[in-house]
Residue, then its C-alpha position, 0 to 999 in steps of 0.5 A: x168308079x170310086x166315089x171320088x170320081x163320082x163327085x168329080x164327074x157330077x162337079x164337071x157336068x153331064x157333058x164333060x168329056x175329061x180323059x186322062x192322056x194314054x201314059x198316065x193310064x194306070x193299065x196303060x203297061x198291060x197289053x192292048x186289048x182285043x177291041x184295040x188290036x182289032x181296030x188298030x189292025x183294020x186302021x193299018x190295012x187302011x193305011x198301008x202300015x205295019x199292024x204291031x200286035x206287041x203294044x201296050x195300052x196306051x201305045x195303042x191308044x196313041x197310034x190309033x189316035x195317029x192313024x185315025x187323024x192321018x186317015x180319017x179312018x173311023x170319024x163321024x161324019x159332021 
């Protein structure tokens, strides 16, 4: 983390939970992740829908946020 970042962080509060959305990602064109794959798989099985291995990141991100609303897959309970 930049120091930059550091002093925004410290200026919003420990509890801040300020996340940049999935296509303003700077590694939002790289492949997904092993963890995201992974999920995102287990997500679809859940769902009875196509798992698609060949998303970026922040395509990734986007579709578990979907499936995850959709399904209530992986929430904390309240």
């Amino acid at each position: 983390m930049s120091a930059r970042n550091r002093r925004q962080a410290r200026a919003r509060g420990p509890h801040c939970n300020v996340q940049k959305a999935p296509d303003d990602w700077v590694t939002g064109c790289e492949r997904m992740t092993a963890a995201q794959a992974s999920y995102l798989q287990r997500l679809c099985e859940h769902a009875g829908e196509a798992f698609e291995a060949r998303l970026n990141k922040a395509q990734a991100s986007k579709r578990i946020h979907a499936l995850q609303a959709r399904t209530a897959f992986g929430r904390r309970a309240s």
